[in-house]
N, C-alpha and C positions, 0 to 999 in steps of 0.2 A: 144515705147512711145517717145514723141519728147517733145525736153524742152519748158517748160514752167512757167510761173510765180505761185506760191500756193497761195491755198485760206488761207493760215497758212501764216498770214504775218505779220510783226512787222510794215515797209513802204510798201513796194509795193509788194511783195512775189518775189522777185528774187534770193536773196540768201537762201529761203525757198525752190527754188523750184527746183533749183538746186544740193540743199541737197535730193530732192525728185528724182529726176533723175538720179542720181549715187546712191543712199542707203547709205548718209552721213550722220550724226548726225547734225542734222540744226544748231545750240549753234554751234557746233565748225567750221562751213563753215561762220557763221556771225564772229565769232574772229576771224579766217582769213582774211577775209576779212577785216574786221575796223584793223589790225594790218600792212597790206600791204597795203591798202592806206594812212595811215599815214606815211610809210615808202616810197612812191610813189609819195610824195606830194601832196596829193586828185587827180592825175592822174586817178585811177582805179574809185574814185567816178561819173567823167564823163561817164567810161562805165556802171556802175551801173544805170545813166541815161539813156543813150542809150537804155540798157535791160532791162529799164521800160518801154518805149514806141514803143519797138521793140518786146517782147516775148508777144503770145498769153495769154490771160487768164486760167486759170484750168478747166476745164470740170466738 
């Protein structure tokens, strides 16, 4: 199965879908994430962009 963006999505299903791809608890792949780009400077929020308009939609 190849990653992809969820139809479960809070903005764009990326870190939904990601949680969906490895068998992560979506809640804690989205706190990781908002935790580590705050700590990153919003650097990771850029690739967050990116892997919106980069990952396919969900089937």
């Amino acid at each position: 199965m190849a990653l992809s963006k969820s139809k479960d999505k809070k903005i764009a299903g990326v870190c939904a879908g990601i949680a969906e791809h490895f068998g992560w608890d979506v809640t804690a792949v989205r706190l990781v994430y908002l935790i580590a780009a705050i700590l990153t400077g919003s650097a990771l929020a850029w690739v967050y962009l990116i892997l919106m308009f980069v990952l396919p939609d969900a089937k």
